[in-house]
Every structure is written in structure tokens, then in C-alpha cells.
NUFI-892797 format. One line per field, with one value per residue (C-alpha): x, y, z; residue in one letter; residue number from 1. Coordinates in nm, 2 decimals, always signed. Layout:
BEGIN
east: (X, ...);
north: (Y, ...);
up: (Z, ...);
torvex: (a, ...);
martor: (NUM, ...);
END
This chain:
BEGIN
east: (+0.00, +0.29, +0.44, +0.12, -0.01, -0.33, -0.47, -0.45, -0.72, -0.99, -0.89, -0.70, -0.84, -0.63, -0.68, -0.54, -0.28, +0.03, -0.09, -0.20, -0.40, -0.69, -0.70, -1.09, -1.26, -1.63, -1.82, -2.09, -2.43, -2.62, -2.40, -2.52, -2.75, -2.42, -2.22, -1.87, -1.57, -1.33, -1.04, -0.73, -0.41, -0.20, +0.16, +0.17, +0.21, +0.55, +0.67, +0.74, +0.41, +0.17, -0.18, -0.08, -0.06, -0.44, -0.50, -0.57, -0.80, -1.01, -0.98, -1.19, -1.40, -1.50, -1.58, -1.80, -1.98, -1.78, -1.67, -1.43, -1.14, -0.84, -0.65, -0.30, -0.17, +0.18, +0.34, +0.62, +0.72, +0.63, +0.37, +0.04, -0.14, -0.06, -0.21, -0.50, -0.56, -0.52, -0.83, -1.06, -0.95, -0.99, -1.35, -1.42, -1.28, -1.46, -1.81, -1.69, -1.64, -1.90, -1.88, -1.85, -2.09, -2.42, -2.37, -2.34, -1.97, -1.83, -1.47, -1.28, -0.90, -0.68, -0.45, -0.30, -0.55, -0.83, -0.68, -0.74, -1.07, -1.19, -1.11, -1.22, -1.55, -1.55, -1.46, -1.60, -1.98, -2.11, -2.21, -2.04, -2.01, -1.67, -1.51, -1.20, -1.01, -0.75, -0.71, -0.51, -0.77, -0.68, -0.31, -0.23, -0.29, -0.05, +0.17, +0.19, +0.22, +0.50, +0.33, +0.58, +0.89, +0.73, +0.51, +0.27, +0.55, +0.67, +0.42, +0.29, +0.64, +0.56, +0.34, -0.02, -0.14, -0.04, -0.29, -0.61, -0.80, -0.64, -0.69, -0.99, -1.04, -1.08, -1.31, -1.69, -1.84, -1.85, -2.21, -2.24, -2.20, -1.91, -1.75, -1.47, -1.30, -1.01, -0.80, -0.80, -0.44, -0.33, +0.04, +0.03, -0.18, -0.33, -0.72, -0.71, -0.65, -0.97, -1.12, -1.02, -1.24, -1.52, -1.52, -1.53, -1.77, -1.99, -2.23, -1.98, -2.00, -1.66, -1.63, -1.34, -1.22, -0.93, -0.65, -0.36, -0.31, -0.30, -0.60, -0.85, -0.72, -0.64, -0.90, -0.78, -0.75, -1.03, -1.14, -1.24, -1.57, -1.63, -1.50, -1.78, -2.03, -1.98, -1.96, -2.36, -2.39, -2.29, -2.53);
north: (+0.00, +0.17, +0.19, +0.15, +0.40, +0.54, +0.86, +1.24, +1.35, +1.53, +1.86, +2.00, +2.21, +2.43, +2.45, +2.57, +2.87, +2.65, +2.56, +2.22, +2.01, +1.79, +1.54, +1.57, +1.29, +1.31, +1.03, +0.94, +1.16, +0.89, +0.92, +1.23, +1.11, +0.95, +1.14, +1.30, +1.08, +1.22, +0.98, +1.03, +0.81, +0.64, +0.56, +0.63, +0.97, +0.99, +1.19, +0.95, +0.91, +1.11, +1.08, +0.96, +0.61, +0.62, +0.70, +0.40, +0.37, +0.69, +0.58, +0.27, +0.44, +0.73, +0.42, +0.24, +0.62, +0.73, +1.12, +1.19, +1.45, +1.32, +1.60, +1.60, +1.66, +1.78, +1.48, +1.67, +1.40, +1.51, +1.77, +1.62, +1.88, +1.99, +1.68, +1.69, +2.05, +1.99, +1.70, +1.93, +2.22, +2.02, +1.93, +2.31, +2.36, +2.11, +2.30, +2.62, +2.47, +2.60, +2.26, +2.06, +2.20, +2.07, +1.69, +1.44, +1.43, +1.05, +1.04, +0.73, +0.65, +0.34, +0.33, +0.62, +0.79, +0.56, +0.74, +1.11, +1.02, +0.88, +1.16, +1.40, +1.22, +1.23, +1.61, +1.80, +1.99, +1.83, +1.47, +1.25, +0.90, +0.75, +0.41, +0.35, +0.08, -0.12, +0.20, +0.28, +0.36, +0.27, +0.52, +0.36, -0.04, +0.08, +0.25, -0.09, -0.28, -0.05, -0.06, +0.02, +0.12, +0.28, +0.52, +0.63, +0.79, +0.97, +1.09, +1.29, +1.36, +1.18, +0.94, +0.86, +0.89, +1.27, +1.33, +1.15, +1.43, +1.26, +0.88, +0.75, +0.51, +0.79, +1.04, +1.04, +0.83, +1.02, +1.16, +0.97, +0.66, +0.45, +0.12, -0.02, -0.28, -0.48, -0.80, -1.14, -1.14, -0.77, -0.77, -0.41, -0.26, -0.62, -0.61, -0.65, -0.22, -0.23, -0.47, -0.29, +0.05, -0.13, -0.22, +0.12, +0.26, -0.04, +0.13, +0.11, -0.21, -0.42, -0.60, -0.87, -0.99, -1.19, -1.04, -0.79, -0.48, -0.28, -0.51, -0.25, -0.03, -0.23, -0.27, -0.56, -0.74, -1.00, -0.75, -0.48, -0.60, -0.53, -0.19, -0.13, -0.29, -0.11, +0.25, +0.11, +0.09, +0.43, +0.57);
up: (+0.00, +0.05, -0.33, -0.52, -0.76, -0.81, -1.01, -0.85, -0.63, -0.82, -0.64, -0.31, -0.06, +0.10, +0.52, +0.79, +0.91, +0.75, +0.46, +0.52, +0.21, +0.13, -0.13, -0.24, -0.45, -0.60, -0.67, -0.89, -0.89, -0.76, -0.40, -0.37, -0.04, +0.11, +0.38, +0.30, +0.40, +0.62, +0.54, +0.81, +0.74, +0.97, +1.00, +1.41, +1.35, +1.19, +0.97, +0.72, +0.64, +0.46, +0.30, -0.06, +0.04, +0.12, -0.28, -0.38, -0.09, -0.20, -0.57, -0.46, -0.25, -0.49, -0.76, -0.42, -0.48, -0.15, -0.19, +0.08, +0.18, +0.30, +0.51, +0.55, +0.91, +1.09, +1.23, +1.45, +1.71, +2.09, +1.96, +1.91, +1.95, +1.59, +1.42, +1.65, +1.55, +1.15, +1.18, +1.34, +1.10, +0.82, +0.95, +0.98, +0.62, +0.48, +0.68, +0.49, +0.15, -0.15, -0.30, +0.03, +0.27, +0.37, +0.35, +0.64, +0.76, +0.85, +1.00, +0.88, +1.01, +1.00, +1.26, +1.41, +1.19, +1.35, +1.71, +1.57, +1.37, +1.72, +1.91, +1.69, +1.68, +2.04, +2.12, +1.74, +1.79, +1.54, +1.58, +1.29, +1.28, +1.28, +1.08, +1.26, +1.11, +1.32, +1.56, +1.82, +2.02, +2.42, +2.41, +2.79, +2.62, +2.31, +2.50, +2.76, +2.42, +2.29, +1.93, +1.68, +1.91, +2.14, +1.88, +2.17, +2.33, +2.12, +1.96, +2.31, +2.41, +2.75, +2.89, +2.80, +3.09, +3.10, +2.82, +2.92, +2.68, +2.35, +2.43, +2.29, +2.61, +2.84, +2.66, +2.59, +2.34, +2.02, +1.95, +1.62, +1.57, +1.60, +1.40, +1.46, +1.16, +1.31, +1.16, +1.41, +1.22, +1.31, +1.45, +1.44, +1.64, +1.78, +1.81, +2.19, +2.14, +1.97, +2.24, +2.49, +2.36, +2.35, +2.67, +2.75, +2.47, +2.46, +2.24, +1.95, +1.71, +1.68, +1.35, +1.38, +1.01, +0.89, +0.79, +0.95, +0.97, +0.60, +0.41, +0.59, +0.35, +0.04, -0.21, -0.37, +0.00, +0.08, +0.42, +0.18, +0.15, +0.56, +0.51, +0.29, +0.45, +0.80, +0.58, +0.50, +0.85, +0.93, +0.68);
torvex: (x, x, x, x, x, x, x, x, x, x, x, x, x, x, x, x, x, x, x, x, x, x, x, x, x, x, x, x, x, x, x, x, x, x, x, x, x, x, x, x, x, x, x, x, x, x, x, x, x, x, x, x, x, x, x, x, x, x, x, x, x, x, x, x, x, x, x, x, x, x, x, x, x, x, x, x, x, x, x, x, x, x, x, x, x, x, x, x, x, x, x, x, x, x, x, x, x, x, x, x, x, x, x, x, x, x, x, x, x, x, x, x, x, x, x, x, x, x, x, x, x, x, x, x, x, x, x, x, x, x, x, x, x, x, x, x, x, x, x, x, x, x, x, x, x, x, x, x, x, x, x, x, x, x, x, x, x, x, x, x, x, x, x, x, x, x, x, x, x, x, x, x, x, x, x, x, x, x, x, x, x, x, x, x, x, x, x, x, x, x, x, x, x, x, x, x, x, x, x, x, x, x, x, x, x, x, x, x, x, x, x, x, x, x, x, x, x, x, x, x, x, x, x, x, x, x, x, x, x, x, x, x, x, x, x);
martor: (1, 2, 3, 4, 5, 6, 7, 8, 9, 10, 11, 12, 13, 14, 15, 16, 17, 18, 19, 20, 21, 22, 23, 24, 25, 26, 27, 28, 29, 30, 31, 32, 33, 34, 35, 36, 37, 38, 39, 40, 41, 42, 43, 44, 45, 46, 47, 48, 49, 50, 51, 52, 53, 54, 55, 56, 57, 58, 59, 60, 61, 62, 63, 64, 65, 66, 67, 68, 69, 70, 71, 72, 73, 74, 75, 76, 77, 78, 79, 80, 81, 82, 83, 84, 85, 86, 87, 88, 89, 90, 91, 92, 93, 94, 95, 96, 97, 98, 99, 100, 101, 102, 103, 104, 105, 106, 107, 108, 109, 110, 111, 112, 113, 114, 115, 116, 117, 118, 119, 120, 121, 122, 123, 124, 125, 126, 127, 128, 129, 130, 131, 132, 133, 134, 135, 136, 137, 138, 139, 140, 141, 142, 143, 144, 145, 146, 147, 148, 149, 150, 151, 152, 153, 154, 155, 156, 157, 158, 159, 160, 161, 162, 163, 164, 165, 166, 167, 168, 169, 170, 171, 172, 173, 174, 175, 176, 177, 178, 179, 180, 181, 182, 183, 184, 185, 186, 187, 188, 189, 190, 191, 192, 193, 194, 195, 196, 197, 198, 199, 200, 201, 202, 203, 204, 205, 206, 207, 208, 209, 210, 211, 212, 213, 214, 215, 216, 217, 218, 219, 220, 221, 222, 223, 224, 225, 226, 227, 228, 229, 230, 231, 232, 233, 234, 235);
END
């Protein structure tokens, strides 16, 4: 998912004070009843990782009849206020768009992504449901696990428990509604994470499927299928 090409967004919206972007893709006209996708990437917050490997993602979904806007966020390790910041500023960008504004707004992340969608979902005005797939959604379980080098860390600069008002676990239930898609096979972010939220935010719906950790987000991968059918859900 990585190295695989896909064609350019169908247009870039411009947000926030430091120039930050938004791949935007349009579907077809008869979508036009279906929410906006808020599509957040992952890569536990590093800076190595930005949105264009979740192109072939929104290429798939815009063909499903899925329109969505996938922000790009600052990843500056020990900061995460910033990336926190850019999702709900894309959210109000996307509110103050021409062409945007007025439809239903769902927030869908994978991974790290799932972590901001979720707390986004749980701390924006507006209610909007939220697809988190394979998220790191319990900070104090990932930072236990130390998912990916310690990633937890040092993304918050410090310990999770020092930031209860960005960990998923620990905040209200998000006032729309709430999947969560998660591989049996995930040695990633392992699915007890996910487990683990719902315990806490029982309301949510946990969909286990086969697979690991980047098939939530591939197309061509044999979870796909869930990934649509839980968007159905939301609607």
C-alpha cells in the first residue's frame, strides 16, 4: 500500500494557518445522499508518512460512490497537539467549503489515523459518525504494548497517561455513531487495542475480520468488503 499508484485526487483544498491540504474525490451523482468521508491516514504519526498512500484507498471508494477528503496533518514528534488540530481544522474547512458544505460528515481513520478520527469524533460539535479501522484507540494499552517502538510515546512527548483528553479510552463516546473494523491477524496494532475500547464505549460495534493490519485499507484485499459494508452501516 505503500508503493502502489493510483490517479490524482480530483482537487486540493487548502486548510489551515500553514498551509495544510486535502485530497478531495467526487463520486458518482447517484452518492449524492451519502455522507462525506473524512479519510485520516496512519503511519503512528510519523513523519514519514503522509496521505498519498491512502490513494488507492479513496480511488476505490469514490468508484463504491464514496466522496471523501483526506487531510494531511503535521506529524512533528512530541507535539500532538498539531495533528489533532489539523483534523478538526480540516472538519471546519470542509463545513466552509461551496462545494462541500451541507452533506453528512463521516470520519474514517486506520491506525494512528483511526486514534485522531476517534477523538475527533469524540470532542467536534457536530455529531459525525466514525469508521475506525484497526485503531489505536486505548493510548495507555499501546503505549503498555509499545506498538511500533514505542510510537505512543513519542508521539505525546511523555506518557499517555499525562494526556487522558487525546486517548480514545478515556473520553466520551462520540455523539455519532461508531465502527470499529479490526483484523484477528493484526500484529500491528493487535485487536485487543480495539477490544479494549469497546469495553469502554460499549455502544460502539466491533467488527473482527481476517486479515492484519494494511488489508482494511487495500482494495484488492479479501477484508475490503467489511469496510464497505460497515460505511452502510454508518449511513
Amino acid at each position: 500500500m505503500l508503493t502502489r499508484t493510483a490517479s490524482a485526487p480530483d482537487a486540493v483544498l487548502a486548510y489551515g494557518p500553514g498551509g495544510q491540504a486535502a485530497d478531495v474525490r467526487f463520486a458518482e451523482e447517484q452518492a449524492a445522499d451519502r455522507p462525506l468521508l473524512v479519510v485520516v491516514h496512519g503511519g503512528f504519526w510519523r513523519p514519514a508518512f503522509d496521505r498519498v498512500h491512502l490513494r488507492p484507498m479513496t480511488e476505490a471508494l469514490a468508484a463504491a460512490g464514496w466522496p471523501s477528503v483526506a487531510p494531511e496533518y503535521r506529524r512533528v514528534p512530541g507535539r500532538p497537539d498539531l495533528a489533532v488540530e489539523d483534523v478538526h481544522a480540516a472538519v471546519r474547512a470542509i463545513g466552509g467549503d461551496p462545494v462541500l458544505t451541507g452533506r453528512r460528515l463521516v470520519l474514517v481513520g486506520h491506525s494512528a489515523g483511526g486514534h485522531l478520527a476517534l477523538q475527533a469524533g469524540a470532542t467536534l460539535e457536530q455529531p459525525v459518525g466514525v469508521l475506525a479501522l484497526a485503531p489505536v484507540a486505548d493510548l495507555r494499552l499501546a503505549e503498555d504494548l509499545r506498538l511500533d517502538g514505542d510510537a505512543v510515546p513519542a508521539f505525546l512527548g511523555g506518557a499517555a497517561a499525562a494526556r487522558p483528553d487525546l486517548d480514545p479510552a478515556l473520553l466520551p463516546t462520540p455523539r455519532g455513531r461508531v465502527r470499529v473494523v479490526h483484523g484477528t491477524g493484526d500484529g500491528i496494532v493487535p485487536i485487543e487495542v480495539s477490544e479494549s475500547y469497546l469495553r469502554r464505549h460499549p455502544t460502539a460495534v466491533l467488527s473482527r475480520v481476517a486479515g492484519g493490519h494494511f488489508g482494511l485499507i487495500d482494495p484488492r484485499s479479501a477484508a475490503w468488503p467489511a469496510v464497505l459494508g460497515a460505511l452502510d452501516d454508518l449511513c
